[in-house]
C-alpha positions, 0 to 999 in steps of 0.5 A, spaced: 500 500 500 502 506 498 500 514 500 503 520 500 504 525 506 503 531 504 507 537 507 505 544 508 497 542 508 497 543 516 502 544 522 499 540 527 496 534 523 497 530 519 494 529 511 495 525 506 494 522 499 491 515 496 490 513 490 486 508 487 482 504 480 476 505 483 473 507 489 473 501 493 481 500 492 481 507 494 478 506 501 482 500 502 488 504 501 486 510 506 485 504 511 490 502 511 494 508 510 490 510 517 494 504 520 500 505 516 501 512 519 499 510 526 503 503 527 511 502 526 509 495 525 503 496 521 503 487 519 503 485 526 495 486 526 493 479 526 485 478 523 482 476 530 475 480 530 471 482 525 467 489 526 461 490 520 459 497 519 455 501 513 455 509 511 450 512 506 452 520 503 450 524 497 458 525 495 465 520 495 467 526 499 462 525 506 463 517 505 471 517 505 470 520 511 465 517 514 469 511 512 475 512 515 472 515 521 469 509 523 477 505 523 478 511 528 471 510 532 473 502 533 480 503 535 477 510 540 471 506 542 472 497 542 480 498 542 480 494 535 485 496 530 482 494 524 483 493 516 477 492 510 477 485 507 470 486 504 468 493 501 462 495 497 460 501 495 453 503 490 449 510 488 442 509 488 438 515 488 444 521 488 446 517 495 451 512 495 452 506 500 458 503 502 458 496 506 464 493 510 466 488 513 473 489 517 477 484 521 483 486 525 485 485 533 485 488 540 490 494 541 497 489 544 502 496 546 507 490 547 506 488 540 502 495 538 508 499 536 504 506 536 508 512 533 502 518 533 495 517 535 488 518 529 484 522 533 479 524 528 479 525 520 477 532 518 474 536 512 480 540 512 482 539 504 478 534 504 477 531 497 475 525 492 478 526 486 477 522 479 482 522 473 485 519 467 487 514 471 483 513 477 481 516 483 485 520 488 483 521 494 486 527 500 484 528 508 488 531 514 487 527 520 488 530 527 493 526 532 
């Protein structure tokens, strides 16, 4: 997985890129981007729980960042960190809907090595963007 931090967005927090062919492959990668900035050792979360959750929006914009507050929200809430296995993402109507089944596991600080903590995902600079080749996507998250 690859993104981007982007420099001289925001002083104190901590934006960054994503790209992807499509949307799903584009909130995958802001997932585990999340986990990514958090975590040194992002590969030691192991696939011990699973958590479903569904977002509806009337923009890519509001459901990334629905999306990603939800990572956020697990990992605050039930001190889960988590990573999609199973996206999908549909528009009916103007308004688009994503599903997710995630898996991942309790936080274990002596496995766990945190080098910032995601407070929450901002609207600052946010922005779901589509090109020639594919879709790109930018958020600035609070640590």
């Amino acid at each position: 997985m690859v993104f981007e931090i982007l420099e001289g967005i925001s002083r104190a927090d901590i934006a960054f890129r994503v790209r992807g062919r499509d949307p799903v492959e584009l909130f995958t990668a802001g997932a585990e981007a999340l986990l990514s900035i958090m975590l040194k050792n992002p590969e030691t979360v192991l696939k011990k729980s699973s958590v479903s959750f569904t977002c509806e929006a009337a923009d890519l914009e509001m459901l990334y960042f629905d999306f990603l507050s939800e990572f956020i929200f697990h990992k605050d809430s039930d001190k889960l960190l988590l990573l999609p296995e199973q996206l999908a993402i549909t528009r009916s109507n103007g308004t688009y809907r994503l599903s997710c089944a995630a898996s991942g596991e309790a936080i274990d600080r002596s496995r766990h090595l945190f080098t910032v903590d995601i407070k929450a995902a901002t609207m600052h600079n946010l922005s779901v963007t589509r090109d020639d080749t594919g879709f790109s996507a930018t958020i600035v998250v609070d640590v």
